[in-house]
Backbone as JSON Lines, residues from 0, in Angstrom:
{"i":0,"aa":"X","n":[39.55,30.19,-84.02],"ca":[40.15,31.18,-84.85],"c":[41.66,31.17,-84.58]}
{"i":1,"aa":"X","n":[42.28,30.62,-85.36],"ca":[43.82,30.75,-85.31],"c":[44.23,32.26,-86.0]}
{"i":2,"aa":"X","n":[44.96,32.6,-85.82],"ca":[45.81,34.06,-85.75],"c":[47.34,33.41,-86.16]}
{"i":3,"aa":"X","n":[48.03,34.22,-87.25],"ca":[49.38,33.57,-87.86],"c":[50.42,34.64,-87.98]}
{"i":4,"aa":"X","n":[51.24,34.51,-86.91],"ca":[52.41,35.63,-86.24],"c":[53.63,35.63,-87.01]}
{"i":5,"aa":"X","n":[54.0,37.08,-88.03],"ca":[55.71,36.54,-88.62],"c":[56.31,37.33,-87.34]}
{"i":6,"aa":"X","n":[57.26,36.13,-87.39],"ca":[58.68,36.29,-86.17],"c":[59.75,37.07,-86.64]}
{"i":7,"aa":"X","n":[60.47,37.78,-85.9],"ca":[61.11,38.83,-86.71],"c":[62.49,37.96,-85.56]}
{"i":8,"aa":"X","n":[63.39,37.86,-85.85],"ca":[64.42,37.47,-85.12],"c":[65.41,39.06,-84.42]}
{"i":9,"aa":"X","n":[65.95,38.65,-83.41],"ca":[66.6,39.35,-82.5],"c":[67.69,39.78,-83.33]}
{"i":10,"aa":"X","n":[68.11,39.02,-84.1],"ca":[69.38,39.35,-84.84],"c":[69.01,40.05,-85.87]}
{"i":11,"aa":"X","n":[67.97,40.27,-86.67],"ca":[67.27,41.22,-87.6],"c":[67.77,42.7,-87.32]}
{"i":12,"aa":"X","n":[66.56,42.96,-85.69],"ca":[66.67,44.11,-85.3],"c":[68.11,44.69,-84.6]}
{"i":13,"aa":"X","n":[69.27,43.51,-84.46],"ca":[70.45,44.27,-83.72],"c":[70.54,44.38,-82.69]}
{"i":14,"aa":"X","n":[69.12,44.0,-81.44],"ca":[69.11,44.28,-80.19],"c":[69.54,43.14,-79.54]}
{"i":15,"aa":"X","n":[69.55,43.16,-78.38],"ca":[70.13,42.3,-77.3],"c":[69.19,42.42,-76.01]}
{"i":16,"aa":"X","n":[69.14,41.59,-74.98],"ca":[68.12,41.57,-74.28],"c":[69.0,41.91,-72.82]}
{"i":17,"aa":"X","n":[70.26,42.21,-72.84],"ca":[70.88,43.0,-71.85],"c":[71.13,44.63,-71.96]}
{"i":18,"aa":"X","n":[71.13,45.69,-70.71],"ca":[71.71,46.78,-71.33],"c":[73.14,46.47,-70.91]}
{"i":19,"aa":"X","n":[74.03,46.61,-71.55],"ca":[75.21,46.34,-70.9],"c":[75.62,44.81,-69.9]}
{"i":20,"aa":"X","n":[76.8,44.77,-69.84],"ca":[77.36,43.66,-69.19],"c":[78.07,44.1,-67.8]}
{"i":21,"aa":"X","n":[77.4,42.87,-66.75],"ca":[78.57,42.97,-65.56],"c":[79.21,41.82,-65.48]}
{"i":22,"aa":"X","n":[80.63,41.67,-66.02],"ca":[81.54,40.65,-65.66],"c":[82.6,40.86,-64.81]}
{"i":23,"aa":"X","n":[83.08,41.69,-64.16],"ca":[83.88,42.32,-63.41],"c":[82.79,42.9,-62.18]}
{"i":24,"aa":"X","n":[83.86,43.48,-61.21],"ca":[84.1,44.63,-60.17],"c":[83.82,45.64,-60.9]}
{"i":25,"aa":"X","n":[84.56,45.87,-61.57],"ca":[84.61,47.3,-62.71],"c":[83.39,47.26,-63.52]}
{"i":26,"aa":"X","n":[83.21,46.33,-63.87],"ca":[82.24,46.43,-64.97],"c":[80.39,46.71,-64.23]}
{"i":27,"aa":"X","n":[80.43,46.45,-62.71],"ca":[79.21,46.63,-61.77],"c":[79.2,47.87,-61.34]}
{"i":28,"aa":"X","n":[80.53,48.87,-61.11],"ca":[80.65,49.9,-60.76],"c":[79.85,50.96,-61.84]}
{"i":29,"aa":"X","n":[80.57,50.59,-62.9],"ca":[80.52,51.29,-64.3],"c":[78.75,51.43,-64.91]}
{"i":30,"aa":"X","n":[78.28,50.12,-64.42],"ca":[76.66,49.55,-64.85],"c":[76.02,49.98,-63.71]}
{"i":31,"aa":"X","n":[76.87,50.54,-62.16],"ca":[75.95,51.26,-61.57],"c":[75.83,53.07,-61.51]}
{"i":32,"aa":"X","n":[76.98,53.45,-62.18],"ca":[77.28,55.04,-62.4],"c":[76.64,55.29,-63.36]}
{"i":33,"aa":"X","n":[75.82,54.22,-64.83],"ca":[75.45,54.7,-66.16],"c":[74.07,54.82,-65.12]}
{"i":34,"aa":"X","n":[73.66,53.55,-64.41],"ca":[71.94,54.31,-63.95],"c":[71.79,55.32,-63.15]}
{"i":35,"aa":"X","n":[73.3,55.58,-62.78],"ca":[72.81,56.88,-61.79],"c":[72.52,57.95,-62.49]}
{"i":36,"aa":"X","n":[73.04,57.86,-64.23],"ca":[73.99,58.98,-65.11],"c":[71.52,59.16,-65.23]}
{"i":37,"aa":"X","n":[71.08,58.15,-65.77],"ca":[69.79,58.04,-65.97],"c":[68.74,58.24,-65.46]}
{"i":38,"aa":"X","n":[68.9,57.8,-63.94],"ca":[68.31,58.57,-62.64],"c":[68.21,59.83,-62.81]}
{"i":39,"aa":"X","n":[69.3,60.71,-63.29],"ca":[69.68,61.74,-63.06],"c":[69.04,62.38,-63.57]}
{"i":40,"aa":"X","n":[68.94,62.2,-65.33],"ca":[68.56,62.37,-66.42],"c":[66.87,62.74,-65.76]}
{"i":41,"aa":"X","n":[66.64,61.83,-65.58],"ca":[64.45,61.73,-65.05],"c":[64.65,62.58,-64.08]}
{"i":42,"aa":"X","n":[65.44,62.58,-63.3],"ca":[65.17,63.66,-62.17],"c":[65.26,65.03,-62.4]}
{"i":43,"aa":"X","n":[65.41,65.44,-63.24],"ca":[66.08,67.05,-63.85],"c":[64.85,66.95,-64.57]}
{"i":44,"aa":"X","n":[64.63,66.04,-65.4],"ca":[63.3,66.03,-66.33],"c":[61.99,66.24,-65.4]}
{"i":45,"aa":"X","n":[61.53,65.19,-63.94],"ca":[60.79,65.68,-63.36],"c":[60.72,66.95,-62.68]}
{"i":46,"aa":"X","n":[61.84,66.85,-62.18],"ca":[62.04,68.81,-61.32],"c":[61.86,69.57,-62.28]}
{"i":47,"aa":"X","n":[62.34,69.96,-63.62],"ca":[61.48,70.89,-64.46],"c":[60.2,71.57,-64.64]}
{"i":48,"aa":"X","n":[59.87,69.82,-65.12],"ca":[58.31,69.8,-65.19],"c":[57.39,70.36,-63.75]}
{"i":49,"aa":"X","n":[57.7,69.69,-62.8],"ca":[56.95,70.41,-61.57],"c":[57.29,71.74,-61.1]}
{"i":50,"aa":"X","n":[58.34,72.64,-61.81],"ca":[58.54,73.78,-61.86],"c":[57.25,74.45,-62.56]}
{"i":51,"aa":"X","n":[57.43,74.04,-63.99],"ca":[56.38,74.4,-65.12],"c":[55.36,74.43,-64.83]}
{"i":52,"aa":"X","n":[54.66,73.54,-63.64],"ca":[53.07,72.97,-63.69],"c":[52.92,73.93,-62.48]}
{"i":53,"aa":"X","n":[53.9,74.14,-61.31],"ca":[53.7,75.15,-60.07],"c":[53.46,76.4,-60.41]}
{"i":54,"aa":"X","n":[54.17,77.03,-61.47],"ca":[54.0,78.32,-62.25],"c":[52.78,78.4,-63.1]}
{"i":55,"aa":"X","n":[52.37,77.23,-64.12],"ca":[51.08,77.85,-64.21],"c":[49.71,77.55,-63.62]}
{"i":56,"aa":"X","n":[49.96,76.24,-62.48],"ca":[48.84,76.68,-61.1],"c":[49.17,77.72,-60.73]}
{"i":57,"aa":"X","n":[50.35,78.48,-60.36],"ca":[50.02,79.65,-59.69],"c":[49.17,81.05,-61.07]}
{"i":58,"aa":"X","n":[49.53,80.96,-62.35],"ca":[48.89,81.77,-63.01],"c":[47.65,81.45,-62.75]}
{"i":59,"aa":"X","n":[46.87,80.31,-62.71],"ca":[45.4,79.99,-62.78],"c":[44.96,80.33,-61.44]}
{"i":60,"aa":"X","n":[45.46,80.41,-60.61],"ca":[44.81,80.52,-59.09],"c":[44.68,81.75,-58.18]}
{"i":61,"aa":"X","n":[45.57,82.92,-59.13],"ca":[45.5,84.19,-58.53],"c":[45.96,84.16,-57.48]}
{"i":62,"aa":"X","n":[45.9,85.8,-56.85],"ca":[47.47,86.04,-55.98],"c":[46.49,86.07,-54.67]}
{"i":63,"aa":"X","n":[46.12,84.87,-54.2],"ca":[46.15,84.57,-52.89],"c":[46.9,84.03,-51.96]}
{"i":64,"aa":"X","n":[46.87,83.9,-50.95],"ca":[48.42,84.1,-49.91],"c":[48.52,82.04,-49.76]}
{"i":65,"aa":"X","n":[47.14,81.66,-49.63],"ca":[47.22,79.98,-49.98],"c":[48.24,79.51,-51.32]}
{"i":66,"aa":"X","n":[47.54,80.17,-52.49],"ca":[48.36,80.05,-53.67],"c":[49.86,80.35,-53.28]}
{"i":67,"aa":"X","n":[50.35,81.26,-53.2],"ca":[51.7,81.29,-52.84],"c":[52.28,80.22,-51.75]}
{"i":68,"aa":"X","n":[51.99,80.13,-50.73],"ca":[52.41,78.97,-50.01],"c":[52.8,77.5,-50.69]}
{"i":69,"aa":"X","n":[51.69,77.17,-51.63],"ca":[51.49,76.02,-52.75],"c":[52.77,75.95,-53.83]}
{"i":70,"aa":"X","n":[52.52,77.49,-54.54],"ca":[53.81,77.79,-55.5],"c":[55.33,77.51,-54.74]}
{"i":71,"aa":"X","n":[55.41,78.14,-53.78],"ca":[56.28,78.27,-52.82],"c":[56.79,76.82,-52.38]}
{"i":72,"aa":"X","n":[56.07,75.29,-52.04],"ca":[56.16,74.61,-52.03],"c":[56.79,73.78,-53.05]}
{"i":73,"aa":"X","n":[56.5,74.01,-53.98],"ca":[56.24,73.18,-55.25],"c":[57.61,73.42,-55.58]}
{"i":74,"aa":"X","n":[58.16,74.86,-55.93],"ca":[59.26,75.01,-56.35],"c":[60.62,75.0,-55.64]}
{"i":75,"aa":"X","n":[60.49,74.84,-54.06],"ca":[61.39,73.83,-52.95],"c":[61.84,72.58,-53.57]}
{"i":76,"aa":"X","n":[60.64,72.49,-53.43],"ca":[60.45,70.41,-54.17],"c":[61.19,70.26,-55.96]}
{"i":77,"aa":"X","n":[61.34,71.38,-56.78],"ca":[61.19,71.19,-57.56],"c":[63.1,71.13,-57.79]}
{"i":78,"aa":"X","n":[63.37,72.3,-57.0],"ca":[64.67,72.66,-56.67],"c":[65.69,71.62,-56.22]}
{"i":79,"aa":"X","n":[65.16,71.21,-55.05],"ca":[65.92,69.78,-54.57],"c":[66.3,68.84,-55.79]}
{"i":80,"aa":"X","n":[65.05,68.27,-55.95],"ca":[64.6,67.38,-56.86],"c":[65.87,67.69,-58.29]}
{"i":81,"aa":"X","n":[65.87,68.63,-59.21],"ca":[66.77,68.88,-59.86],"c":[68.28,69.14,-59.74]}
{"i":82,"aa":"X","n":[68.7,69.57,-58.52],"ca":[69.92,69.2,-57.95],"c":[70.61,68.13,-57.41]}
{"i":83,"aa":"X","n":[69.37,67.25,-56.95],"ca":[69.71,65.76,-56.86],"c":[69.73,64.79,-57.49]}
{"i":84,"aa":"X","n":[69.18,65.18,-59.21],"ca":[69.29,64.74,-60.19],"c":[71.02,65.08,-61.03]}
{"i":85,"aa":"X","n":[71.14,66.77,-60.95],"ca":[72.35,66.78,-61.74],"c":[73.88,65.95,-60.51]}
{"i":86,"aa":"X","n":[73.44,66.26,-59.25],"ca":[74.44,65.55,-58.63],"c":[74.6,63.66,-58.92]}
{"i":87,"aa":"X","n":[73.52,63.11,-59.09],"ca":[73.51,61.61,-60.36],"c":[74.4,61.71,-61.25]}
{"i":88,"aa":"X","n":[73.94,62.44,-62.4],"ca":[74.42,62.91,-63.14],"c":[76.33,62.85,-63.61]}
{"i":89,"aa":"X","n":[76.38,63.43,-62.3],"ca":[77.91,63.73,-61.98],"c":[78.1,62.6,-61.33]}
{"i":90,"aa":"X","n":[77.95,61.58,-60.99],"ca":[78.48,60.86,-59.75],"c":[79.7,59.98,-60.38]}
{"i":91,"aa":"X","n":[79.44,59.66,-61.76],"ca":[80.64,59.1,-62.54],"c":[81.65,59.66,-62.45]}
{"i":92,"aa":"X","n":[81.34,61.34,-63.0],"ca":[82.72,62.71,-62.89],"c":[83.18,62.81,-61.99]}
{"i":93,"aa":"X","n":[82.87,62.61,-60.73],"ca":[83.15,62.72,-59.18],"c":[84.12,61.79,-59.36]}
{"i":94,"aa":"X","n":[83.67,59.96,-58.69],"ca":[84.15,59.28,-58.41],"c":[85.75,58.61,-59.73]}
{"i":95,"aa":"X","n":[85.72,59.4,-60.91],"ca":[86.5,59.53,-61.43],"c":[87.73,60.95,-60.82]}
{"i":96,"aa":"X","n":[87.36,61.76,-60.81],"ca":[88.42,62.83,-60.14],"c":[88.69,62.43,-59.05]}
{"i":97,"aa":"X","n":[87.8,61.61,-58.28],"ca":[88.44,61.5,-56.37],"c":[89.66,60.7,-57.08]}
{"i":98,"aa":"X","n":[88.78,59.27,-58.0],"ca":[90.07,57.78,-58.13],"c":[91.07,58.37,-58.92]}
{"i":99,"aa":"X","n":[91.19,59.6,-59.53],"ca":[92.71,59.81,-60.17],"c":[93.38,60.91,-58.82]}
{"i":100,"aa":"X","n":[92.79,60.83,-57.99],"ca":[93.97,61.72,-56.71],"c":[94.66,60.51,-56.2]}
{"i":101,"aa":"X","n":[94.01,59.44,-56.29],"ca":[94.9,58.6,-55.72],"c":[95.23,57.19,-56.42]}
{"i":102,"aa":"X","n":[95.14,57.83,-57.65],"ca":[95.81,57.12,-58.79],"c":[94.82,55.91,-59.22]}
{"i":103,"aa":"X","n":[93.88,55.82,-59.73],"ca":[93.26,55.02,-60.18],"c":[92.42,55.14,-61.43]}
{"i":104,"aa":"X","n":[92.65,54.72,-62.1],"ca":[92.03,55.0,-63.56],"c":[91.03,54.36,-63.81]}
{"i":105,"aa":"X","n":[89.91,54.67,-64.62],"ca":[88.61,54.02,-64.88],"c":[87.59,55.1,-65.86]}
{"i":106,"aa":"X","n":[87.27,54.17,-66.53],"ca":[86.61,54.65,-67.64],"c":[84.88,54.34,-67.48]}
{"i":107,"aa":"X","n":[84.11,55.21,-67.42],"ca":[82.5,55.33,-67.04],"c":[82.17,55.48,-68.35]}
{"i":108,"aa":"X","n":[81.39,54.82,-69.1],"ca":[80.4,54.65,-70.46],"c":[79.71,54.34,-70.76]}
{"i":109,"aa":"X","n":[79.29,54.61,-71.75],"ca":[77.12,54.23,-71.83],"c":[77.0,53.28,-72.63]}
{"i":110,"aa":"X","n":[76.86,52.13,-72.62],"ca":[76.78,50.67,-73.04],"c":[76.63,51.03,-74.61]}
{"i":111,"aa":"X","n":[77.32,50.08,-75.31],"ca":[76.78,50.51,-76.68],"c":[75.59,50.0,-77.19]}
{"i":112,"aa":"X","n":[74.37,49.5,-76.52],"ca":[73.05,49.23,-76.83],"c":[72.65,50.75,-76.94]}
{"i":113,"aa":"X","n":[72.85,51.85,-75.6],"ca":[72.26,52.56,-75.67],"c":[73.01,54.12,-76.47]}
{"i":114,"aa":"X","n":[73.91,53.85,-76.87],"ca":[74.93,54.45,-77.59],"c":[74.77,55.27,-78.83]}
{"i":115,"aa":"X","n":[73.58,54.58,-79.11],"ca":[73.27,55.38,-80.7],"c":[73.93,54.66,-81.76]}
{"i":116,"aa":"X","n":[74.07,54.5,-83.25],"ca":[74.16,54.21,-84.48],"c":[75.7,54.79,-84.42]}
């Protein structure tokens, strides 16, 4: 049984099979601050969520002193977890304000693959 595949070419869809380019110093810095910017992004997204899911285990489990310990846990974890995400986040904004105290300019940006239309 043969099976007969239409090929859609790369150039059709516009995509590219890199996110971004490292040809430089600069350009590795820049391609490592966008994944932190993304890291960041999932990490705020997971710490949420395990906020959400600790709160309504604790609705389902009633006010026993185990349950609270659990809740209590969860939302430690959940806390970190989202602050160590928005500090990602920032790590571009940072290392841009330190490099203009001592004069260094640089531009942090999100590849135009992932850029939007």
């Amino acid at each position: 049984m043969v099976q007969a595949y239409a090929a859609i070419s790369a150039d059709a869809l516009a995509v590219s099979n890199v996110i971004g380019s490292i040809n430089s110093i600069q350009g590795a810095f820049i391609w490592t601050f966008n994944l932190f910017r993304y890291l960041g992004w999932a990490g705020v997204i997971v710490g949420v969520g395990l906020a959400i899911f600790s709160l309504i285990y604790k609705l389902f489990s009633g006010d026993s002193e185990e349950a609270m310990k659990q809740v209590s846990s969860y939302i430690t974890k959940a806390v970190i977890i989202v602050v160590a995400g928005i500090l990602l986040i920032s790590a571009g904004f940072i290392v841009t304000q330190v490099g203009a105290l001592v004069g260094v300019t640089a531009n942090f940006s999100v590849p135009s693959e992932l850029s939007g239309p």
